[in-house]
C-alpha positions, 0 to 999 in steps of 0.5 A, a space after each residue: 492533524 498530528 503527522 501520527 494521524 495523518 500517517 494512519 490516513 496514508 495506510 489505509 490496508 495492506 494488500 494480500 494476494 499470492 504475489 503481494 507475499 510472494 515479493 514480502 518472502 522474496 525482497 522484504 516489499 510490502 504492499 499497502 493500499 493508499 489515497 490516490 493523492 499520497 505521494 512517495 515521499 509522504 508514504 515512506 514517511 508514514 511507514 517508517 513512523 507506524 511500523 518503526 522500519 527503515 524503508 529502502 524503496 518505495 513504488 506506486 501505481 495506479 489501479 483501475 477500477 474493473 467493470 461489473 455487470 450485474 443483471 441489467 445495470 453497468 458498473 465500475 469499481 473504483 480506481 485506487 492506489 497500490 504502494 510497494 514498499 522494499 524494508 531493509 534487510 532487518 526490517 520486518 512489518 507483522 501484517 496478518 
C-alpha cells in the first residue's frame, strides 16, 4: 500500500456541524472522521500530503457510540473518532 493510499484510509470524511465551521472561521481547524487506531502523527501526515497545507496542530478524541431505540429493539451506534486539525494561517482545505 503507497503512503498516498494509506493517507486516503486515514481521512475517512470531514465533519460538518455548526461548530466544527464555527472553529474552521474562528482558528483555521478543521475536523475530520478518522479510524479509531490513527494515531496523531500519522493523521497530520495524511493531511499534509492530501490537501498540500502546513498543519500546526493536531488533536483527537474518541466519540461514543449513542443508544438507540427503536420500537422494542436496543441498539448502539458505533464509537469513532474525531480529529482537529489547526493549518497555519495561509493554509486552507475546500471541504464542501
Amino acid at each position: 500500500m503507497s503512503a498516498l493510499d494509506r493517507a486516503y484510509r486515514i481521512i475517512q470524511k470531514p465533519v460538518i456541524t455548526e461548530k466544527a465551521s464555527t472553529d474552521t472561521m474562528n482558528r483555521n481547524a478543521y475536523t475530520f472522521r478518522v479510524p479509531r487506531t490513527a494515531n496523531k502523527a500519522e493523521i497530520r501526515d495524511a493531511v499534509q500530503r492530501l490537501f498540500d497545507v502546513k498543519v500546526l496542530s493536531v488533536n483527537t478524541l474518541h466519540v461514543r457510540g449513542k443508544r438507540r431505540v427503536r420500537g422494542r429493539s436496543i441498539g448502539v451506534s458505533q464509537d469513532w473518532k474525531k480529529a482537529i486539525v489547526q493549518l497555519s494561517p495561509e493554509s486552507q482545505i475546500d471541504v464542501l
